[in-house]
N, C-alpha and C positions, 0 to 999 in steps of 0.2 A: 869516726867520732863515737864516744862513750855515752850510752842515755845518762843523764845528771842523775846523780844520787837523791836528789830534794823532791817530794811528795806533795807537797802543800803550795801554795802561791807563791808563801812570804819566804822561803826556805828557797826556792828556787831563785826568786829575785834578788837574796844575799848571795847566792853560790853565782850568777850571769854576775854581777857587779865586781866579783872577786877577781873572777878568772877571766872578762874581758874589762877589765879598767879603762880601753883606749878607744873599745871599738864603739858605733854609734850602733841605738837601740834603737831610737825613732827620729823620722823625721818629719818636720809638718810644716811645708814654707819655710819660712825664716827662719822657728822654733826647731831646732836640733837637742837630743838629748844621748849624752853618752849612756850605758849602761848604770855606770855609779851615778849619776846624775838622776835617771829616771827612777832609781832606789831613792835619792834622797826628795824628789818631788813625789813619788806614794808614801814616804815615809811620814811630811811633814802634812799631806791631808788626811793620811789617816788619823795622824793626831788629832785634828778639827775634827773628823768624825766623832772619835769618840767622845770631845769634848760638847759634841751636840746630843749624846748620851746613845751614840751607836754599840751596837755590844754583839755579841757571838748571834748568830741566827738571823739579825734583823735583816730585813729586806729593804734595799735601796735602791732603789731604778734610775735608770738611766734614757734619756731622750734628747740627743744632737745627732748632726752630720757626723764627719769623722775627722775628728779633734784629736792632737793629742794628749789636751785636758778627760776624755772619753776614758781613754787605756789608762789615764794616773787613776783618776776617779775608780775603774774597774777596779782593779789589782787592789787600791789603798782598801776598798769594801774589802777584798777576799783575804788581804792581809789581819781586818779583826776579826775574821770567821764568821763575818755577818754575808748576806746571799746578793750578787748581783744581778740584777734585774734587768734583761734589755726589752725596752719597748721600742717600736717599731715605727718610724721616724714621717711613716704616713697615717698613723692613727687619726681618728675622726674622734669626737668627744662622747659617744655613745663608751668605744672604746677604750680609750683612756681611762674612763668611769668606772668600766669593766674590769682592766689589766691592774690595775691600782687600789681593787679591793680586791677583787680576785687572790690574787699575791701578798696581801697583807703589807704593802708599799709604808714604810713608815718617814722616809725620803725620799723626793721625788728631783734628781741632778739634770736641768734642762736648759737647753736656748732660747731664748726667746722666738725663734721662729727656725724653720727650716723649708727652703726650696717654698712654697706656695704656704705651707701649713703655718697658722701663726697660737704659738705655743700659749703667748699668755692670755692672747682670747679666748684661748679654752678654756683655761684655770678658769678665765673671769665666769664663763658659762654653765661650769661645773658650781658655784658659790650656791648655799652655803656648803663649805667642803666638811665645817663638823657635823651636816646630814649625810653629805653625796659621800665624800671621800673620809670618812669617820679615821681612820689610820692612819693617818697622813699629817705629820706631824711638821716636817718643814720640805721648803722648796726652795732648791737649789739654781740659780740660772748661772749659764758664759754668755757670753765674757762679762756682763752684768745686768744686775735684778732691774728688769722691767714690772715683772707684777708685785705689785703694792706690798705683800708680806713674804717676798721672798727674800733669801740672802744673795748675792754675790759670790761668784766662783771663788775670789780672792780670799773671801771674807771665810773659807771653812779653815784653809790654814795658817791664818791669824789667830785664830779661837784656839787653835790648837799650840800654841806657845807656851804655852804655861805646863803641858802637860810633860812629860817626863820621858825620856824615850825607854827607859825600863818599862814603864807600864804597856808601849807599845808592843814592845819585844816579847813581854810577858802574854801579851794576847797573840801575836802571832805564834809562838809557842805551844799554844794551849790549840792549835787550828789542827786538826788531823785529819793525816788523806784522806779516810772514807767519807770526809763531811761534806754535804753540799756547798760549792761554790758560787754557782748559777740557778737560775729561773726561765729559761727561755721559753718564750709563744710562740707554738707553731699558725699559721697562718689564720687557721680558723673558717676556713671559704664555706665549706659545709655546717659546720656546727660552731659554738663559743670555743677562743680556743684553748690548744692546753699546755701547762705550764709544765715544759718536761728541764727534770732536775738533773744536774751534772753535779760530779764529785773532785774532788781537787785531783786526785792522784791520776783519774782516768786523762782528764786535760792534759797533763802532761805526758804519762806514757805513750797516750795512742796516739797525739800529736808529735812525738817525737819519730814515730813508727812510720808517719804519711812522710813527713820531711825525708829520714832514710832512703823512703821508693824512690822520692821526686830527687834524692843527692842534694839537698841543700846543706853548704857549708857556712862558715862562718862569715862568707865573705860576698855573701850573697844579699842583693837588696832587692824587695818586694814590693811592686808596684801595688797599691790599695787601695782602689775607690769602693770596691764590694764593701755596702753597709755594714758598721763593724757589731750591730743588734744583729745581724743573721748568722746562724751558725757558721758559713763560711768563713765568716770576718772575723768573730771573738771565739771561736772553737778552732778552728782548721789555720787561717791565716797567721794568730795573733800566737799561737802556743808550737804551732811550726816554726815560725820562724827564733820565736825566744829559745826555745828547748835547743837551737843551733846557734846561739849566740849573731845572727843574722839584723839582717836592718830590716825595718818596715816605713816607707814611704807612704804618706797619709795625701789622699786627695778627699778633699770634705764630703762631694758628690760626684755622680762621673760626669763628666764633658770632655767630649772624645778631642777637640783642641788643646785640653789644655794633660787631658793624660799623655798628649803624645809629647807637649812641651815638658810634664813631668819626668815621663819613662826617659827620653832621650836627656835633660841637663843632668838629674840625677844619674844615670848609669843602670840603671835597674833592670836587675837580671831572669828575675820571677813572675809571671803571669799570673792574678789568682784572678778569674774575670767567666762571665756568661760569652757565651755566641753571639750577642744582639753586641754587646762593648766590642766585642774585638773588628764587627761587621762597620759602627759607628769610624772606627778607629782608621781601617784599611779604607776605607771611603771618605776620610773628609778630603776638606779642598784645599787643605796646604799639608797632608799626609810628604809629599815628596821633600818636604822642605826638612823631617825628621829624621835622624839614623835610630836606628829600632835594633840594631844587627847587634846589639847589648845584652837586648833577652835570649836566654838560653832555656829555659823549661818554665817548669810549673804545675797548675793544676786547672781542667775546665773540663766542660763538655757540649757534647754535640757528635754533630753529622761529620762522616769524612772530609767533605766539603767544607764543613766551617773550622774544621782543624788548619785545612791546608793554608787559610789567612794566617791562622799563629808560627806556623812554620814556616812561610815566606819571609818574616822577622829577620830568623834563624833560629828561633826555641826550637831547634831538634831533640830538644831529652821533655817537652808538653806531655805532661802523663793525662788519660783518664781517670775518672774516679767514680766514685757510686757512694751515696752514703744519705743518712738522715739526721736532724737532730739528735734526734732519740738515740744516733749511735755514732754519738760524739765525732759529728758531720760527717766522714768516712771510713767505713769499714774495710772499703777495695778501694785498691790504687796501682795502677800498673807500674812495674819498674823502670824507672827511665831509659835503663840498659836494655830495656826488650826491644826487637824489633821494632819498628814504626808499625806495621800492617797491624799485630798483636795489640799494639796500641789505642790502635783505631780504630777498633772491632769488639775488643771487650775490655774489660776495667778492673782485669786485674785480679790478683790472687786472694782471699780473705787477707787483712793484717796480721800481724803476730796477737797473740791472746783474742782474735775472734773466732769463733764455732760457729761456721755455717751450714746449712743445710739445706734442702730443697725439698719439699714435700708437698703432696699433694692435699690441696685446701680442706675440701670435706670430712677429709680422713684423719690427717697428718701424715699418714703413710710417707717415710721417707725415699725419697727417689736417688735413681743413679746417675751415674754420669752422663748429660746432654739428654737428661728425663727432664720439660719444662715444668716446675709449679712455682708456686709460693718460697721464697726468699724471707728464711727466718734466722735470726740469730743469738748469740750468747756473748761474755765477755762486757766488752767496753760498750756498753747499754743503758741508759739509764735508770735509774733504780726504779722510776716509776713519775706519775704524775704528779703534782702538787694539789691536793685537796681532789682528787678524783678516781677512787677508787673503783667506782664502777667501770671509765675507761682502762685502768690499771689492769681489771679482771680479766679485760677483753683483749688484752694488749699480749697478753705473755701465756703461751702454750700451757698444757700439763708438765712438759717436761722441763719449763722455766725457759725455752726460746722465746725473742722477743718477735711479735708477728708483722712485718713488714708493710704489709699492703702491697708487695712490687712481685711481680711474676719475671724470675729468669730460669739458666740454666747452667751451671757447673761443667765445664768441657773436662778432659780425661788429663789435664793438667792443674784444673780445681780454679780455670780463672774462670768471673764470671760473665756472664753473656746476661743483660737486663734486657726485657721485655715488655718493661713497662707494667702501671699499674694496674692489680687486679678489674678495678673497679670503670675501669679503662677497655676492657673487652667489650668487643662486639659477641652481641647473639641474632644472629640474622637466619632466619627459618629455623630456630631449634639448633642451631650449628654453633658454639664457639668460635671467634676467630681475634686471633692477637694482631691488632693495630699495627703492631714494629715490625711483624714478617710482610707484612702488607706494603709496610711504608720501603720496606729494606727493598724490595723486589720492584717499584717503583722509582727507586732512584738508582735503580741498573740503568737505566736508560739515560743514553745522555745527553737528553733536552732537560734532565730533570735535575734540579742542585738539590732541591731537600722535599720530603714530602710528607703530611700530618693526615695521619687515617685516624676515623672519628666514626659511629655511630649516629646515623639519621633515623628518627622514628618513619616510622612505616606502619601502615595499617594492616599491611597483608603480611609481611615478615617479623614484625616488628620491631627490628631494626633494618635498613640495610646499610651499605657501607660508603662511606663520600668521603674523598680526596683534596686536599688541598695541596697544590702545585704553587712552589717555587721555579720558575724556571732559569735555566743556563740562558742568559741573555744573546747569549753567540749562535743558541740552537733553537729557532721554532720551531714549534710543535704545535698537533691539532689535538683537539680530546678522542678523535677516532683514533689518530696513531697509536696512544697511551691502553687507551680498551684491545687496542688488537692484541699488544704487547703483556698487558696485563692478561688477557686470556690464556697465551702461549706460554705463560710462566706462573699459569696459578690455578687450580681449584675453583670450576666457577663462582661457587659460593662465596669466592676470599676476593673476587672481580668489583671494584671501584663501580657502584651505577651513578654515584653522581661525583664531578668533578667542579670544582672554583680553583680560578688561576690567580694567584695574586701575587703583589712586592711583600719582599719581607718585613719591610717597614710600617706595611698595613696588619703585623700579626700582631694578636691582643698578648701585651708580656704581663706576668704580674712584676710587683717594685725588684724581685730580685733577680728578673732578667726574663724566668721561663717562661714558656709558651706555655697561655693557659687554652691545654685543650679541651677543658668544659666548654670554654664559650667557642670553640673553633664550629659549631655544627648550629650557630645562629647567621654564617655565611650560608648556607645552606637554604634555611627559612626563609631570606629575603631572598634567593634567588628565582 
């Protein structure tokens, strides 16, 4: 298949309507939309946009489940060249407050509620909003306006009747690839967070690049409950699967009953999911009652262990991947054609137009092949922060590489091998030591399914090293067996002094699945 010629949002979404007129774009429950269809529902809110006086630049946010009202909403924004905005579908009202002037939000397209969070109680708490939210000119709600001055989903492309479809066309037109599309928030755990900017052209190139690895054709449907605000979902998911004329299958939230009732009526062939979804999935208690044997690849990560759940399916072409917002979700993605072992061990070659390099922190000094440092890159990056320059300065080398945070290594074939986060190293007695070779060499043993090394303060080392154990439920195991074994295949300094055995189900995830292992080392504290 040909990358599409079209640069822009709206250029692309004429060219998919043209050349697949029959085939379906999305599907959400009962709501199905063909390609020409899904053109003509952004075509007709764009117009209500603009008739609300949306115009090139402005910034519109978005906050639901995963709608197929979500993705018209998206596109119809990036169709007038104004920015779409995804907030993050667990925000608290401290944040919301935050992300919504932070961003310059001059529309805010929301639910009335999601999962636990109830949307228009915040508004209410945020009042007055021409103090709190001074920018913020109207609010948007699906499937309808519960807070007092909001409008109705319905009600944007009504407004928009009257306006002309030349003038639309004329604004998409006028939308050019280098322009910003997006506003995305990275999580923010350490510090406020930040608002890294995407460009039209790059969404589409470099998603059309990840799809190629993973072989998605045209005939491909993609299972979707990963929140469509996280990179994966509206960067990697939603511009994969378009750029191949493909389907995307919408679940609003995950619930592993009713994904498996999704993936199995639908037919769906594509994986895009965390290790804790797929563990949900292989474990409920009418799992036997579904045929799964439909999936053939996709995109995730994890431990070999939590691969070989996706592959029991039959996804035998499940690629690895690595990537951040910042770098248009994925930079590495291994080939679906590669081996399985190569799969399952590293994540793959840089993409086409990305410039990787490995280099030593302090220095920059660039390193060689299967030399560990810092994981920096070029190419499809984002241009920079929104309103923060001082991060921006920090963010991109002398020589215009963007700076990772993530420590791997380049093998003599240039796939890469991650390591995990810099900031994620133990230093125990003066000594470095990487967590993942730690963790790698602990789940040689096979009592052990997966295993998370962390840093415990210590008064005399100042750090030392503690283990958290998953175990093979078929193989017990003692903490002496594991020490002895850990001795025998380690550098005593990289040796586990404290170990916690838990379920996986007991591990703290953040909302997009990962294991957050800042808080892994307060199992520690209580013990």
């Amino acid at each position: 298949m040909q990358m599409p010629t079209a640069r822009t949002i709206p250029a692309l979404l004429d060219a998919l309507a043209n050349r697949w007129p029959e085939r379906e774009a999305i599907v959400d429950g009962a709501k199905r939309y063909t390609y020409p269809q899904l053109r003509e529902a952004v075509h007709d809110f764009a117009k209500g946009l603009y008739a609300t006086g949306i115009r090139k630049g402005d910034k519109v946010a978005i906050l639901m489940g995963n709608h197929a009202e979500w993705i018209i909403a998206d596109l119809a924004i990036c169709s007038l060249g104004a920015i779409m905005v995804g907030l993050n579908t667990w925000v608290t009202d401290r944040e919301l407050k935050y992300l919504i002037n932070h961003s310059d939000t001059r529309m805010l397209i929301t639910s009335d509620h999601f999962l636990k969070s109830n949307y228009t109680a915040m508004l209410g708490e945020l009042e007055p909003h021409h103090d709190n939210l001074p920018a913020l000119e109207w609010i948007v709600q699906y499937p309808k306006a519960t807070y007092k001055t909001a409008l109705s989903y319905d009600e944007i492309p009504q407004r928009g009747t009257l306006i002309d479809d030349a003038t639309i066309q004329h604004m998409a037109d006028a939308v050019r690839p280098e322009d910003v599309s997006y506003i995305l928030y990275t999580s923010g755990s350490t510090s406020t967070p930040k608002g890294v900017q995407l460009q039209h052209y790059a969404l589409i190139e470099n998603m059309w690049h990840i799809g190629e690895r993973m072989g998605v054709t045209e005939r491909d449907k993609l299972w979707l409950a990963v929140s469509l605000f996280w990179g994966l979902g509206c960067e990697n998911a939603l511009f994969n699967i378009l750029t191949h004329g493909a389907c995307i299958v919408l679940q609003n939230h995950f619930e592993a009953g009713e994904a498996l009732r999704i993936i199995d009526s639908e037919r769906c062939t594509m994986y895009y999911g965390t290790p804790n979804m797929a563990q949900a999935i292989e474990e409920h208690p009418e799992r036997s009652r579904y045929d799964l044997s439909c999936m053939r690849g996709g995109g995730t990560i994890g431990t070999p262990e939590q691969f070989a759940r996706i592959l029991s399916w039959g996804a035998k072409d499940i690629c690895n991947i690595y990537g951040l917002t910042e770098s248009y979700g994925n930079c590495n993605v291994t080939d679906y054609r590669m081996p399985l072992e190569q799969r399952l061990t590293t994540v793959g070659e840089p993409l086409p137009g990305v410039d990787m390099r490995i280099v030593e922190e302090a220095t920059g000094k660039v390193l060689g092949p299967n030399e560990i440092g810092e994981i920096r890159i070029k190419g499809y990056v984002t241009i920079g922060y929104y309103k923060d320059e001082d991060k921006n300065l920090a963010a991109f080398d002398e020589n215009g590489y963007f700076c990772t945070g993530d420590i791997g290594f380049l093998d003599d074939n240039r796939n890469l091998h991650f390591r995990g986060r810099i900031k994620e190293m133990i230093k125990t007695g003066g000594i470095n030591v990487s967590p993942v070779e730690v963790e790698e060499v602990l789940m040689k043993h096979p009592a052990v399914r997966i295993a998370y090394v962390v840093g415990v303060q210590d008064s005399v080392r100042d750090e030392i090293i503690g283990a958290v154990i998953i175990q093979n439920p078929k193989i017990p195991v003692e903490r002496s067996v594991l020490e002895e074994f850990a001795r025998q295949e380690m550098a005593a300094y990289k040796c586990p002094r404290q170990y916690i055995f838990l379920n996986e189900t007991d591990l703290p995830l953040t909302v997009t699945g990962k294991v957050q292992k800042n808080k892994l080392h307060e199992f520690f504290t209580k013990s």
